[in-house]
N, C-alpha and C positions, 0 to 999 in steps of 0.2 A: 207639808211635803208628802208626795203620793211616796204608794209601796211599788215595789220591782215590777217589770213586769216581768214573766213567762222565759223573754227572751234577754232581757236583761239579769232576771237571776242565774240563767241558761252561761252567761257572759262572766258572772262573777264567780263559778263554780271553777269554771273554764281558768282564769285568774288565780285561784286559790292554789289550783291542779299543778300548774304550772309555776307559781310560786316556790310549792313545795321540790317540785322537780328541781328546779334549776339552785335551789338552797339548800337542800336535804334536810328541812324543819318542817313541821308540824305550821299550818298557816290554818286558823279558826274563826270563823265571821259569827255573830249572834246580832241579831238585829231585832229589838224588841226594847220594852221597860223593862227596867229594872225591878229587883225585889230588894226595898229597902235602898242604903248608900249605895250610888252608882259606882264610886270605885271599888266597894268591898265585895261588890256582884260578879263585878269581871275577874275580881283575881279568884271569888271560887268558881267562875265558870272556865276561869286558866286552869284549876286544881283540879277542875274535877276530868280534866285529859290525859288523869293517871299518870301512866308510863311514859307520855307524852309531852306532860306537859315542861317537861324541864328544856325541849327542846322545839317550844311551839312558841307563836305570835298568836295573840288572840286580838282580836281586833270585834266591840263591842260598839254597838250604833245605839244609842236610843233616841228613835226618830222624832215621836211625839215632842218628847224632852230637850230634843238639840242637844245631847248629849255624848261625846266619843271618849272612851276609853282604850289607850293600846297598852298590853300586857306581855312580857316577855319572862320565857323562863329562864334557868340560870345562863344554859349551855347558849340559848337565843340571845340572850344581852353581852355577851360575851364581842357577839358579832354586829350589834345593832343598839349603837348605843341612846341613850335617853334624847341627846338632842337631836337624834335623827329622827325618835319619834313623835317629839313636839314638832319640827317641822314640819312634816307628813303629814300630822294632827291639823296643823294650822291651815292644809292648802287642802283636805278633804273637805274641812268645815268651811271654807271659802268656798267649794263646790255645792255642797251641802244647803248652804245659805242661798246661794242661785238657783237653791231646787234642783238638783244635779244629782239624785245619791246614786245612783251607780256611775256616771264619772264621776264621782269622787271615792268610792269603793273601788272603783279601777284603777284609779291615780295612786290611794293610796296601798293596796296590792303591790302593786306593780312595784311603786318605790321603796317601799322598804322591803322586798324583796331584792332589787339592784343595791342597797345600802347594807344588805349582808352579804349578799354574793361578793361583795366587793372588800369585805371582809373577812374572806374564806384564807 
């Protein structure tokens, strides 16, 4: 699977921006391999959003690996629960797997952004 381009990371920032806006959480994208366990990476790259991250979604690609991890902090799972993130999981990685990663970065943005709003 190729990487972002220019105007597609342009699109996913755009995404994030407005995630946070309309949720008032913390929304984190990391797109890379991992160092070590792929889920032990995302929850210290949830951690290490400080003051943030009790109130953040991190959402972890690891392209090479076909790998996705979503992480929520306390105040964020409150509003977003687990099965909303395996389903989200399921339809980026469906995207993903068509070679799609930014619709499926957008898709999944987008949704579990509307899956907390909708739990405010």
């Amino acid at each position: 699977m190729r990487t972002l381009t220019a105007a597609e990371a342009g699109d996913v920032r755009h995404a994030l921006h407005a995630a946070e806006h309309r949720t008032f959480l913390r929304f984190a994208l990391f797109l890379g391999p991992p160092v070590g366990g792929r889920r032990h990476f995302a929850e210290r790259l949830h951690a290490a959003l400080g003051d943030e991250a009790d109130d953040a979604v991190l959402i972890m690609v690891d392209v090479r690996g076909r790998g996705l991890e979503i992480v929520t902090g306390e105040q964020a799972r409150s509003r977003l629960t687990d099965a909303s993130c395996r389903s989200t999981a399921i339809s980026m990685a469906t995207a993903f797997g068509a070679g799609d990663l930014a619709g499926g970065l957008l898709y999944g943005i987008a949704a579990l952004a509307a899956q907390t709003a909708a739990r405010r």
